[in-house]
Every structure is written in structure tokens, then in C-alpha cells.
PALO-615109 format. One line per field, with one value per residue (C-alpha): residue number from 1; z, y, x; residue in three letters. Coordinates in pm, 1 decimal. Layout:
! PALO-615109
nr = [NUM; ...] .
up = [Z; ...] .
north = [Y; ...] .
east = [X; ...] .
rest = [ala; ...] .
//
This chain:
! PALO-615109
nr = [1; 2; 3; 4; 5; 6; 7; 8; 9; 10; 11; 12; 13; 14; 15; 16; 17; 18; 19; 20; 21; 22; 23; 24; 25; 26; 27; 28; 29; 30; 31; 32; 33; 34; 35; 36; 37; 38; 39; 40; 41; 42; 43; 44; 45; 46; 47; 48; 49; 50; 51; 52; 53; 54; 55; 56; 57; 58; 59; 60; 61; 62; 63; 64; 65; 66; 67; 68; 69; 70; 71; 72; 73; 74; 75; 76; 77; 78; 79; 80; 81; 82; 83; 84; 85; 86; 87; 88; 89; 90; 91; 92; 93; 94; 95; 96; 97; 98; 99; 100; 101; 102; 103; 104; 105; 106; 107; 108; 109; 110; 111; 112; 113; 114; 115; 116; 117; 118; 119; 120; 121; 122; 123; 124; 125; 126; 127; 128; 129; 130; 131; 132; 133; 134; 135; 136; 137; 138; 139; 140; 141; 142; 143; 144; 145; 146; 147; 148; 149; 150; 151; 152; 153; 154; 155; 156; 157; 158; 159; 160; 161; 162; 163; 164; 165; 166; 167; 168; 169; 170; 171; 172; 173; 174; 175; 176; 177; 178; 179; 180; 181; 182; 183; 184; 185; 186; 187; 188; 189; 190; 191; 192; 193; 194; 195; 196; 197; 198; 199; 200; 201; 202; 203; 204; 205; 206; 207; 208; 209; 210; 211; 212; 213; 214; 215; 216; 217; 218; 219; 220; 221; 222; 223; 224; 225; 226; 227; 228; 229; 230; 231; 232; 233; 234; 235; 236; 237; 238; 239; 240; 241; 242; 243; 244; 245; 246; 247; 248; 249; 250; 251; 252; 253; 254; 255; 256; 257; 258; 259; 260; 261; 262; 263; 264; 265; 266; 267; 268; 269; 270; 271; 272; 273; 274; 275; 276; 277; 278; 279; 280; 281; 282; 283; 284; 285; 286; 287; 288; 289; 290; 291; 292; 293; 294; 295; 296; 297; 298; 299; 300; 301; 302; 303; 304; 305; 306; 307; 308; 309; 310; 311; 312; 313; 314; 315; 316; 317; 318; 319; 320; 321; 322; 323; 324; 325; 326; 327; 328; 329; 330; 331; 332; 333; 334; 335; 336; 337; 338; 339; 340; 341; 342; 343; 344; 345; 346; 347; 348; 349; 350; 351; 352; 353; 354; 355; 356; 357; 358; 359; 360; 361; 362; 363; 364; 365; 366; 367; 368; 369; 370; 371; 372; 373; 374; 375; 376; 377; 378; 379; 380; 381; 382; 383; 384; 385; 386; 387; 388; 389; 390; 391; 392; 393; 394; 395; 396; 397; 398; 399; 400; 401; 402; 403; 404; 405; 406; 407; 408; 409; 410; 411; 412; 413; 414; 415; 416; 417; 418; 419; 420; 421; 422; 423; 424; 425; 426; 427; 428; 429; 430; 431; 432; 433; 434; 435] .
up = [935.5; 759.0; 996.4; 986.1; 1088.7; 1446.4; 1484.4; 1375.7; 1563.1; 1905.8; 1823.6; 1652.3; 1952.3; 1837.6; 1499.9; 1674.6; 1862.6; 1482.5; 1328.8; 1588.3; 1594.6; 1198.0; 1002.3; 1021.9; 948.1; 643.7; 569.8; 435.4; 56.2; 29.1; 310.9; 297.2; 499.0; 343.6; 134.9; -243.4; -494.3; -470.7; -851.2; -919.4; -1009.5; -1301.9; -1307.8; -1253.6; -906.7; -862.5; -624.3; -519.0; -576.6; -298.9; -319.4; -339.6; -579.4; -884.7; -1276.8; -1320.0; -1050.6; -1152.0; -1530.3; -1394.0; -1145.2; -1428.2; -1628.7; -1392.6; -1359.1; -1677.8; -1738.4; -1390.1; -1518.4; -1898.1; -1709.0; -1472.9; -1677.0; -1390.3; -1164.9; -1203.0; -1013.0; -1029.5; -929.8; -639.4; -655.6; -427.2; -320.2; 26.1; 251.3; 194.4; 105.9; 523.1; 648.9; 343.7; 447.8; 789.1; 701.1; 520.1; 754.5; 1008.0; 795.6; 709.8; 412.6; 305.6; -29.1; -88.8; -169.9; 30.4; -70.6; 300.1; 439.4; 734.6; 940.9; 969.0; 937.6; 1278.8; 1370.4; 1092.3; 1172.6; 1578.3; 1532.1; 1326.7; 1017.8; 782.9; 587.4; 701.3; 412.0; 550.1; 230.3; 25.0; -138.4; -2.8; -38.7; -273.2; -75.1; 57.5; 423.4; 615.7; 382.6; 481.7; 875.9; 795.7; 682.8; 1054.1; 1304.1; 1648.1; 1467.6; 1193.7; 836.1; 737.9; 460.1; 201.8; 84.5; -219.1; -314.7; -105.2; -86.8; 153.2; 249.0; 38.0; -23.7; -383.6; -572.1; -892.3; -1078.6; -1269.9; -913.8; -828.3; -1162.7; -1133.9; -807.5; -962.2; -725.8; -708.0; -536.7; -173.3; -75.5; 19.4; 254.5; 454.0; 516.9; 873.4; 923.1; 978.6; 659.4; 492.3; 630.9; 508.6; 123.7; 113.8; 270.4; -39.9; -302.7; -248.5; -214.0; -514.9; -710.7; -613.0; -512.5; -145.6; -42.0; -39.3; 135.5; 160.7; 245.0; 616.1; 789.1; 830.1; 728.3; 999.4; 853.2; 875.2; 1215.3; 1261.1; 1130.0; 1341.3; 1650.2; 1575.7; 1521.9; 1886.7; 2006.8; 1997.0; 1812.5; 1691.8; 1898.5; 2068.6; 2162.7; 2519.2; 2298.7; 2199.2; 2162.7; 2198.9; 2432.9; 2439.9; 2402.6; 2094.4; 1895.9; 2067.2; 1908.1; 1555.9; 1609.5; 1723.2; 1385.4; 1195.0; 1329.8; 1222.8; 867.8; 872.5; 1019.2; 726.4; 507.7; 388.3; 392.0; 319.8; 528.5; 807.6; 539.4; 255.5; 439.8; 559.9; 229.5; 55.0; 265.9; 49.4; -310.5; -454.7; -587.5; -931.9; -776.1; -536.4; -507.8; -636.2; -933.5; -1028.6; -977.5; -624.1; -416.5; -420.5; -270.4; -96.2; 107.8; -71.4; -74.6; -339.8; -527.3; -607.2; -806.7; -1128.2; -1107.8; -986.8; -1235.7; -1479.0; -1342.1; -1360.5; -1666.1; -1620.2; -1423.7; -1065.1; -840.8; -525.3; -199.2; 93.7; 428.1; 691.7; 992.2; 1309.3; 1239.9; 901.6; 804.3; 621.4; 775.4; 1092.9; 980.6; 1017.9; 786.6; 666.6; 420.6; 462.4; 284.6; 57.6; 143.9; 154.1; 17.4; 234.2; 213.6; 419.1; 665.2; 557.4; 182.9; 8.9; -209.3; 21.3; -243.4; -541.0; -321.5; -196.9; -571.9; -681.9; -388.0; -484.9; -855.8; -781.7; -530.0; -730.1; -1109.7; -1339.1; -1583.1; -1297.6; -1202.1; -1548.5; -1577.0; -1244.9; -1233.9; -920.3; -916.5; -546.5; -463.6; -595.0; -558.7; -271.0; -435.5; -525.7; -833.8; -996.8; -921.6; -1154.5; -1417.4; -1456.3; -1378.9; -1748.2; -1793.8; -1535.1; -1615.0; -1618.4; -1285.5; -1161.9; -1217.6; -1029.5; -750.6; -738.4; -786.0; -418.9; -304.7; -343.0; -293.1; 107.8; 243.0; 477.3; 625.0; 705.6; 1000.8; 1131.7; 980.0; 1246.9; 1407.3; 1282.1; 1453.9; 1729.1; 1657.4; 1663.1; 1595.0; 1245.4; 1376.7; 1430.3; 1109.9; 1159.7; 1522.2; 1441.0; 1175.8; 1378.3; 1658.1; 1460.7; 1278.4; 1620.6; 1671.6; 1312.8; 1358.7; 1737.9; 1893.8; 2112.5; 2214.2; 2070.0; 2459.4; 2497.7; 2128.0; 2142.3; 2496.2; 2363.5; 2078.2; 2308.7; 2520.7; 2253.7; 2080.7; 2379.4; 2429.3; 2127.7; 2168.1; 2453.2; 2272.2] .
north = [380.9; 643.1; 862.1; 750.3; 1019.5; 885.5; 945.7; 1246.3; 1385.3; 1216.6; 1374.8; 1727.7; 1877.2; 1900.0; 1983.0; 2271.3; 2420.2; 2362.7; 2596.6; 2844.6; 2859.1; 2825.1; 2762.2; 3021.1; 3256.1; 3104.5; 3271.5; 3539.0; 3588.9; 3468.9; 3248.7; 2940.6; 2682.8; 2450.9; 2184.8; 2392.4; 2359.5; 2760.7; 2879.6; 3088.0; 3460.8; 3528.7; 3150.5; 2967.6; 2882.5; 2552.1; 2463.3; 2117.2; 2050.4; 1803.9; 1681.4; 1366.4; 1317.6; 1065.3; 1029.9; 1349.8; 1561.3; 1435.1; 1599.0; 1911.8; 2017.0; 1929.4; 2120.2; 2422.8; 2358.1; 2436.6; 2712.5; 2915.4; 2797.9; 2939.7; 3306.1; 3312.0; 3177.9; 3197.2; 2989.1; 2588.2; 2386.6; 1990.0; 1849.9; 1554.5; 1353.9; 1080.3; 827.8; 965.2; 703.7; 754.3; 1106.5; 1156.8; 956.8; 1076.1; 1468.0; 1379.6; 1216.4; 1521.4; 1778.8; 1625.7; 1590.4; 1971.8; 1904.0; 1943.8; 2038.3; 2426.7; 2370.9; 2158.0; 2028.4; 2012.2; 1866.0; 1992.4; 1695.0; 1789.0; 2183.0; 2199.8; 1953.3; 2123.6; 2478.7; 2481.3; 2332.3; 2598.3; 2380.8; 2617.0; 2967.2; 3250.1; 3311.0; 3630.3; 3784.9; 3598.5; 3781.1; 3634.5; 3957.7; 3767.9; 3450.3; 3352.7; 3416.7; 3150.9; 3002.0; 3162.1; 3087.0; 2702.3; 2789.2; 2995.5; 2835.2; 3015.1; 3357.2; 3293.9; 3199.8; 2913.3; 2722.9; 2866.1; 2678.7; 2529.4; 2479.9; 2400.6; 2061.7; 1882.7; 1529.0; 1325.0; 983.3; 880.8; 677.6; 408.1; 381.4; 91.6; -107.1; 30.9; 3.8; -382.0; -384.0; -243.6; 28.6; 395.0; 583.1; 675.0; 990.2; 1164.5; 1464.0; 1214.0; 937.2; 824.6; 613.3; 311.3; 345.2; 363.2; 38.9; -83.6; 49.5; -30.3; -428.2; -447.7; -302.4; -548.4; -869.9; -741.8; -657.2; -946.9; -692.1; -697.2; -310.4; -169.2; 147.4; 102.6; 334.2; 371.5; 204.3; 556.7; 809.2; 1031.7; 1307.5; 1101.3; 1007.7; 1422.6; 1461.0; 1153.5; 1317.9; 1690.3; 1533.9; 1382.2; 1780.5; 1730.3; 1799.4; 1571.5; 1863.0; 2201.3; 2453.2; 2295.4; 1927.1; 1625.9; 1782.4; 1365.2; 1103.5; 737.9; 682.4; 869.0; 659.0; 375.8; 441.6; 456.3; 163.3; -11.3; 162.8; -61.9; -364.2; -356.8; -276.5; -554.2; -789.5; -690.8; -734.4; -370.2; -263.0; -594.7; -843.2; -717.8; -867.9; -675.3; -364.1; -366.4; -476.7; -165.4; 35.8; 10.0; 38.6; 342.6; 534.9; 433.5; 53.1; 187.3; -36.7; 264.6; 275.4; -120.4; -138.5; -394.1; -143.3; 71.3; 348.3; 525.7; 759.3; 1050.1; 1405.3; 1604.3; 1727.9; 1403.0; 1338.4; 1383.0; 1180.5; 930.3; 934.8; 912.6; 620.9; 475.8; 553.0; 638.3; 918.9; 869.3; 1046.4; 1235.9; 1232.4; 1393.1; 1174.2; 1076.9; 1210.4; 1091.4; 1239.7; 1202.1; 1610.8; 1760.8; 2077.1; 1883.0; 1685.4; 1924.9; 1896.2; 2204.1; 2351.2; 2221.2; 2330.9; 2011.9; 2007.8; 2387.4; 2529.1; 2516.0; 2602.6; 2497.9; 2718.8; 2657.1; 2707.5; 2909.1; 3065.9; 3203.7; 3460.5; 3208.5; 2961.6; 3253.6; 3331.3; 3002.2; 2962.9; 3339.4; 3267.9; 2934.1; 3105.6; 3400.2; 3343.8; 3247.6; 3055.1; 2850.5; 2753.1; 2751.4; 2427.0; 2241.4; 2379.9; 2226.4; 1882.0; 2039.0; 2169.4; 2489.0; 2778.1; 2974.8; 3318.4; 3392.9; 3646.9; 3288.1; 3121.5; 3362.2; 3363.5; 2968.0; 2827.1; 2811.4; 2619.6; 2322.9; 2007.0; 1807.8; 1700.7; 2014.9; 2206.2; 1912.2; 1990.1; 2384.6; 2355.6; 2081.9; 2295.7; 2589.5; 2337.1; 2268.1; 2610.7; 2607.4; 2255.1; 2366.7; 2521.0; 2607.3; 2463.5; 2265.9; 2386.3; 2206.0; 1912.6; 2002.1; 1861.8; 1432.1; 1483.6; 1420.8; 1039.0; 1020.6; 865.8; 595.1; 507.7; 537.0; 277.6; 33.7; 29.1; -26.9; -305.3; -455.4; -396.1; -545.2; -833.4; -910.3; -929.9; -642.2; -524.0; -177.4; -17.9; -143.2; -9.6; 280.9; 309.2; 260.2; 468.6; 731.2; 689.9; 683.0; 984.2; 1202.4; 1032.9; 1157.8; 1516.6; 1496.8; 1392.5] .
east = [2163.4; 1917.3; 1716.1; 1321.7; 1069.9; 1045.3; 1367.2; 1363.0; 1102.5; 1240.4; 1570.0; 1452.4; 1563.6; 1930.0; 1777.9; 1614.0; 1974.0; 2135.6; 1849.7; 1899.5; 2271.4; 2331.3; 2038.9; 1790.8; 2128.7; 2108.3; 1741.1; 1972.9; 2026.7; 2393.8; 2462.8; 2639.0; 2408.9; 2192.3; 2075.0; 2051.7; 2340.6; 2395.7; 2519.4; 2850.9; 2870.3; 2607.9; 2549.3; 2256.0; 2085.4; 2022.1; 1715.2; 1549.7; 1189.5; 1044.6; 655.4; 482.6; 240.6; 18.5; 108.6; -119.1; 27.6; 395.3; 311.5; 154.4; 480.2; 704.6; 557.5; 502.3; 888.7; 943.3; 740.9; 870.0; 1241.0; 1137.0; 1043.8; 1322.9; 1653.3; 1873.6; 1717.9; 1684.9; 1487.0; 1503.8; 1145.5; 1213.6; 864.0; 794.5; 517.9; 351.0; 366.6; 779.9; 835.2; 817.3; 1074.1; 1307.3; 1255.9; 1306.7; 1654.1; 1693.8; 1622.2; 1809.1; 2092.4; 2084.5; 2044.0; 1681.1; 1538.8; 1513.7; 1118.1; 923.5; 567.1; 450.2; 160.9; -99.2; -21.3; 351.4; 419.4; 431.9; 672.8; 896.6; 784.6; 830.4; 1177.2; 1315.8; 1352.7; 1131.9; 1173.2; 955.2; 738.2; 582.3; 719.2; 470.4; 175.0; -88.1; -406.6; -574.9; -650.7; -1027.4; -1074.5; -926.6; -717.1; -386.5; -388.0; -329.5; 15.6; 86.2; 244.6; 317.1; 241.4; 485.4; 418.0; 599.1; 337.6; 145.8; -227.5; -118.7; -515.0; -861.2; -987.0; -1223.1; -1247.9; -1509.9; -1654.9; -1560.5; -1815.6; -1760.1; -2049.3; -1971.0; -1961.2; -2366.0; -2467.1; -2321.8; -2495.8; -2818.4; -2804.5; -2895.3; -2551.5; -2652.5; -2797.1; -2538.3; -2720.5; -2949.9; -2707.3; -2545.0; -2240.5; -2435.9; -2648.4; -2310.7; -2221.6; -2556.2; -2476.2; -2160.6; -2247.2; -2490.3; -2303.2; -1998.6; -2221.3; -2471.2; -2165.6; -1897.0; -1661.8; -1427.8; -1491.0; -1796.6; -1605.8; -1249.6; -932.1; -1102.8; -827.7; -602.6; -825.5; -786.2; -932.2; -1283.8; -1194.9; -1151.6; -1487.8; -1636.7; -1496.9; -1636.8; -1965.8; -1918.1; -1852.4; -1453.6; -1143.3; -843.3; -596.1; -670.4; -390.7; -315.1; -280.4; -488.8; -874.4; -1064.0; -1068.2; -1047.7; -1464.0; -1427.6; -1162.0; -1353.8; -1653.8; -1507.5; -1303.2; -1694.9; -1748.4; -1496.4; -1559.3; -1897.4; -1790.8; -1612.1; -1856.3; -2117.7; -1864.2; -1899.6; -1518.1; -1326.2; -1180.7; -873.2; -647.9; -798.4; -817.7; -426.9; -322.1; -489.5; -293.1; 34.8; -132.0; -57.5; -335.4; -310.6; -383.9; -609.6; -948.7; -1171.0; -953.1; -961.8; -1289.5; -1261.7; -1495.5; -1779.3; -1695.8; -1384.8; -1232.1; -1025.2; -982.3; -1159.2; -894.3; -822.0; -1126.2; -953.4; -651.6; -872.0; -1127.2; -802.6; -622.5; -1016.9; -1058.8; -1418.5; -1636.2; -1611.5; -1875.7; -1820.1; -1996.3; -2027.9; -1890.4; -2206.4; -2293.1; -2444.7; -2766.3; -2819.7; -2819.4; -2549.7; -2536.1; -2435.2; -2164.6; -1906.0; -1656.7; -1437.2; -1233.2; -880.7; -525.4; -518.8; -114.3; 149.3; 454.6; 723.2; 1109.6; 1391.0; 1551.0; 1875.7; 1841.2; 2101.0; 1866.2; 1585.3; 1464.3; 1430.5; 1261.9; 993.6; 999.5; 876.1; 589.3; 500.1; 466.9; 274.7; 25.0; -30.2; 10.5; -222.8; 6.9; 89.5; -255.1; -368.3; -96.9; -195.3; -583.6; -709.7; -517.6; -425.6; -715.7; -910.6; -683.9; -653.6; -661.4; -946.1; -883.8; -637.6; -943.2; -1193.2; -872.0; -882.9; -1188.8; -1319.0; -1037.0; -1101.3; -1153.3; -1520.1; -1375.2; -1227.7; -1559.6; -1739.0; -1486.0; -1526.0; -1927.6; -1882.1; -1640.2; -1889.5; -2194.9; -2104.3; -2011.2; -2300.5; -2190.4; -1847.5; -1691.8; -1396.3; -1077.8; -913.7; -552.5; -260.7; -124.9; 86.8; 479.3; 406.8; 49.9; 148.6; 179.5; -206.7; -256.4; -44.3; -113.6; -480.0; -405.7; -172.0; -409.2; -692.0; -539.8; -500.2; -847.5; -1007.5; -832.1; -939.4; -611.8; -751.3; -1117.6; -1186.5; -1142.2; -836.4; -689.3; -851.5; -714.7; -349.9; -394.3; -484.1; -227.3; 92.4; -68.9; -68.5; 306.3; 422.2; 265.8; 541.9; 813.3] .
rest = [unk; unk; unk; unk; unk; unk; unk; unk; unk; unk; unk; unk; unk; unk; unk; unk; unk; unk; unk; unk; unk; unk; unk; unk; unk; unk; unk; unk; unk; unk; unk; unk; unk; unk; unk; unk; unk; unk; unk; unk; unk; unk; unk; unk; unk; unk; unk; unk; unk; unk; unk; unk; unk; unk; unk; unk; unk; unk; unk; unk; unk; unk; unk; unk; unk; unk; unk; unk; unk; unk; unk; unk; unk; unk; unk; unk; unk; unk; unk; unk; unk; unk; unk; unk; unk; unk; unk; unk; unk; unk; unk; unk; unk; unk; unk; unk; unk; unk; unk; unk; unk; unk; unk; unk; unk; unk; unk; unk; unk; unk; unk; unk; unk; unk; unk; unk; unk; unk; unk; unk; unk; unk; unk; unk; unk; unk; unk; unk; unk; unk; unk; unk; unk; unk; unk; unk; unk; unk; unk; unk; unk; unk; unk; unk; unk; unk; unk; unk; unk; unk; unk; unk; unk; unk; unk; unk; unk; unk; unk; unk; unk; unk; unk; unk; unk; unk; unk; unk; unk; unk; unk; unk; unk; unk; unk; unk; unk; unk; unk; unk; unk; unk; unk; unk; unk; unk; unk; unk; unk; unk; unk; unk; unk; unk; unk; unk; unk; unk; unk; unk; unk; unk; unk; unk; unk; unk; unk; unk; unk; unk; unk; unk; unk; unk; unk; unk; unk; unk; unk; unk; unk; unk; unk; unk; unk; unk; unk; unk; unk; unk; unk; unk; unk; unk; unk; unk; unk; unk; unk; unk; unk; unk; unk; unk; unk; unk; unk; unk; unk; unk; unk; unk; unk; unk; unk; unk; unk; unk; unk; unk; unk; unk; unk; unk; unk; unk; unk; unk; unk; unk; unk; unk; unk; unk; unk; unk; unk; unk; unk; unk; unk; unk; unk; unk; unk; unk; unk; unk; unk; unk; unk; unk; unk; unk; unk; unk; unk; unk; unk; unk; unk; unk; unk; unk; unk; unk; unk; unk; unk; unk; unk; unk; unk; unk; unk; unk; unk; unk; unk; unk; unk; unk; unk; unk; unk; unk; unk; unk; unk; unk; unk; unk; unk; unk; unk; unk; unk; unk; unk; unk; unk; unk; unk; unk; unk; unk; unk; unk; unk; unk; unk; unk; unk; unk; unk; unk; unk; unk; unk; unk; unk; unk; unk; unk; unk; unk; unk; unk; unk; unk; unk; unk; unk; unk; unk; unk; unk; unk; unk; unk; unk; unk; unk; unk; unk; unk; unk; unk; unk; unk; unk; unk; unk; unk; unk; unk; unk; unk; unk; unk; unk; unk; unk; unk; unk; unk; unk; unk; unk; unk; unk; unk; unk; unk; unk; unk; unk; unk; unk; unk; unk; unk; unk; unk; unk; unk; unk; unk; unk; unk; unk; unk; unk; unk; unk] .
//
């Protein structure tokens, strides 16, 4: 039976001892550990590509494939992409398996259950000078460097204008608003416009349940573990319920089925909602999959004022590499080339987020997109309602997401009071930080 990320994580131990014993031996140019196809004498190096992705983001890698493969004839690298919600368990199967693919597309929620077990490169050998303030230590786990920002993004309220010009009304204002006057917007847009979400994709956004919980003076985790309490998750699971109950983010049905679309199906996209949770930088693939502009907003706060609502800059996903690739150097090669080349970013632009260093940045900018340069001029818009980035989820915080979803489920459809879910979400979370 194939290993699911659970089991992975409840069992990394051994995956850990392996690491230590044989795999981070194989950090070394010319060992013989690992999951890349290694080439012959004066033959070609073969490396795996892992990273999930949309249509638009598929192109661009393929294509940055190509070009890094077109400059470096010896190596070859065969691009792996995957849908999200199953590229984790697959990695995990992977990893355990010890046999991992030599360039992992990583994501903030699980570097350190990968990094603390041994199970990544050290990519201290990575140029990373160039990068903004702040934009390097997301990729540091215990001290060591084991992720590089692939691009800055920040978490965002998308908008389809087609839905409030339907609904005859104006788009929100998007400084001044509170969570409960986005219930209110989102309640009239879907019943002025006929559609089921007025705000959907809230179900798992944990990232707006981060924000939620620094506006109550908390954080998601702190060094010594899980940063909230239950009266937090509590009050955002009051929060959904009362969506519901205005009929402002869909029925429990509509909101669980949404969770499986892909984005290209997502209810911003086909024009079934109003408004949405996303990350910035995926405004564009968005707004292509739509078909049409789609606006961006900034998420509410409890007090209505921007500069208190504080979100933050965040790595919009990392390059990783296994520990036990064969080719350490060509896998550092590609992440350095990405991070710091401006053919590379001139191909994927800010489809992952604005780029971290800031001299690619200046290079490509011109180039952007109508969407991209909407992103960097937000991007650039917020910096005074930002703060600090949040740490990394410690190893099985990466499950947040899902138990935040599962529990809330629960919750939506009344099989449990909010204190009681948000008391069992609580509970497995800080279970799993043990694991």
C-alpha cells in the first residue's frame, strides 16, 4: 500500500536515522544514494523536476526547463507537475521511499517537516545577496538553509467584476472593510447576482485564519509550538457559520464541494461567486482561466483599518532538493540559475510571486504582465500594513490546513457547535506537533 503523508510524517522518524546514516552522505558530488537517474562518464545527468502547479505555470517551468537545459547541455531535467491537493502525499511516498525527486517545488507549510528530518539538501551554497530583507529566512530551518523564496506573494481577496457589475454593485472598499461587512457584500452580491458564493475558497484558507488570529494578538505557531488557542479558531468558525447563514459563502455542500475543483474550475473563474480567497501571484492565471480582468483586494480586519490587519509578505512556495540526490551540484545549479537569472524570471515573471532578488526584479519588471504589474504595484502598495513574516510550521503543522478544514466542515454543517470543533481542532493540531 502507497505511503500517504500521514504516514509519513508519523513514521519520518526512521526516515530521519536513514538520512543520517546514508542520505545526507549522498549531499556529496558523486555518491550513489538517491532518487536522480545519475548519467555515465561525459554523459548526461538526468534530474527530476517536482512542483505543482495551473496551465500557465505548467508552460512557464517547461519552458524554463528548456531554456536552463539549452545553457547547460549536460544536464537534463524532466519537469514532474502535479495538482496540489496530491503532489503531498506523492512526495511523501517518495521521500520515504528514498527515492525523492532531485528538485523539489516545496511549500512553507511543509519545509519543516522535510527539513528537520534530514530529507533536504543544504542550499547554503546558493547566491542569495541580492534578495529583499526578509525574504531569505523563510527558506531556514534550525539555522540551516534548506528552501530558497521562489517569488513574494501575499494573501488577497480576488474580485470578478462581471458578478458586481451583474449585481449592480460598486467592489467593496477594500481599506475600510471588517469581516462582517464582507459577509454583508458578499450576502448581496450572490442574491443580487443569482450566484452560490459571494466569497468562497474560505473553507481551508488557513492563511486567512493566520491573519484572523494575528489580528486577535496571536500566531498560527511560535518556536515552543502552536502560537492560538481554542477561542480563536472558535471565533472564525462563529465567523463561517454566519457566512453561511446569510448565504454569503454558499451552502456546507457548495463550500466542501469547491474544495476539489482545480483552479481552472474554481468558482471565481466560472463566474459562480463574487469574490475569493487566493494568493496574489495567482492573479494572472486566474484572470486567464477567467478570461476576463479579475480585481484584487486586500483581506478585512477587525477594525476596519488596513494598517491593522496584519498581513505579511510570505514566500509564495521554495526550491528545495532532496538529500539524497546524486547530483547535488546540478540541482543547486538549477535553484541558483532560477533565483538569480534574469532569463529565468524573464520566462515565469511573477506567476510565483514577484522575485525575491531584487536587482531580477528591476531587470524584468517592464516585462510583466497587466496582471503582474497590478501584483508588484499591491505588493509595493501594502508595505506599511505588513509585519513580520510568520515562522514556518513546525514538522505536522503543515496539517493545519486540512484539520482546520475537516473540523470546520463538521462545524458548517451542525454536526458539532463551533466550541466543540474548534476545541478538537485544537486539540489534534497540537497532537500532531507531537508526532
Amino acid at each position: 500500500m502507497a505511503l500517504n503523508r500521514r504516514q509519513f510524517l508519523i513514521g519520518a522518524g526512521g526516515l530521519a536515522a536513514a538520512a543520517t546514516t546514508m542520505g545526507l552522505a549522498a549531499c556529496a558530488p558523486g555518491s550513489s544514494g538517491g532518487g536522480s537517474q545519475g548519467g555515465g562518464q561525459g554523459g548526461a545527468t538526468d534530474l527530476a523536476l517536482a512542483f505543482w502547479g495551473n496551465p500557465t505555470r505548467n508552460k512557464n517551468t517547461q519552458a524554463e526547463i528548456d531554456a536552463f537545459m539549452k545553457a547547460n547541455p549536460n544536464l537534463k531535467i524532466s519537469g514532474q507537475p502535479g495538482e496540489f491537493n496530491t503532489y503531498w502525499d506523492k512526495l511523501a511516498t517518495q521521500t520515504a521511499g528514498g527515492n525523492a525527486p532531485d528538485i523539489i517545488q516545496m511549500d512553507m507549510n511543509y519545509i519543516s517537516e522535510y527539513g528537520t528530518r534530514g530529507a533536504l539538501l543544504d542550499l547554503s551554497s546558493v547566491d542569495t545577496s541580492k534578495f529583499v530583507k526578509g525574504t531569505v529566512d523563510s527558506g531556514k530551518i534550525n539555522d540551516k538553509l534548506v528552501g530558497i523564496n521562489a517569488g513574494i506573494n501575499t494573501a488577497v481577496i480576488l474580485a470578478n467584476p462581471k458578478v458586481f457589475e451583474k449585481a449592480k454593485m460598486n467592489l467593496p472598499d477594500d481599506k475600510t472593510w471588517t469581516w462582517d461587512q464582507m459577509i454583508e457584500v458578499g450576502a448581496e452580491a450572490a442574491s443580487k447576482a443569482g450566484v452560490p458564493f459571494g466569497v468562497s475558497a474560505l473553507l481551508n484558507s488557513d492563511t486567512l485564519f493566520g491573519a484572523f488570529v494575528r489580528q486577535h494578538g496571536k500566531e498560527l505557531f511560535t518556536p515552543d509550538g502552536l502560537g492560538f488557542e481554542a477561542a480563536e479558531a472558535q471565533a472564525w468558525y462563529d465567523l463561517l457559520v454566519k457566512g453561511v447563514k446569510a448565504k454569503a459563502f454558499g451552502t456546507p455542500e457548495q463550500m466542501t464541494e469547491e474544495l476539489a475543483k482545480p483552479l481552472d474550475q474554481s468558482a471565481i473563474v466560472v463566474g459562480t461567486a463574487a469574490m475569493q480567497y487566493q494568493n496574489s501571484n495567482q492573479l494572472l492565471a486566474v484572470s486567464n482561466a477567467a478570461g476576463q480582468k479579475i480585481e484584487m483586494l486586500r483581506p478585512p480586519s477587525l477594525a476596519g483599518k488596513a494598517t491593522e490587519r496584519k498581513g505579511w509578505y510570505k514566500a509564495s512556495m521554495l526550491w528545495s532538493a532532496s538529500a539524497k540526490t546524486k547530483n547535488p551540484e546540478a540541482a543547486i545549479a538549477w535553484i541558483n540559475w532560477y533565483a538569480n537569472n534574469p532569463e529565468a524570471a524573464g520566462i515565469d515573471l511573477a506567476e510565483r510571486g514577484i522575485p525575491a532578488n531584487a536587482e531580477v526584479l528591476a531587470a524584468v519588471k517592464s516585462k510583466f504582465s497587466p496582471e503582474q504589474q497590478v501584483v508588484a504595484k499591491f505588493i509595493s502598495d501594502i508595505k506599511t500594513e505588513v509585519g513580520n513574516t510568520p515562522i514556518a510550521p513546525p514538522p505536522g503543522g503543515g496539517t493545519i490546513a486540512e484539520l482546520l478544514s475537516r473540523h470546520g466542515t463538521d462545524v458548517i454543517y451542525g454536526r458539532t457547535s463551533s466550541a466543540e470543533g474548534a476545541q478538537k481542532f485544537v486539540d489534534e493540531l497540537k497532537s500532531n506537533l507531537k508526532s
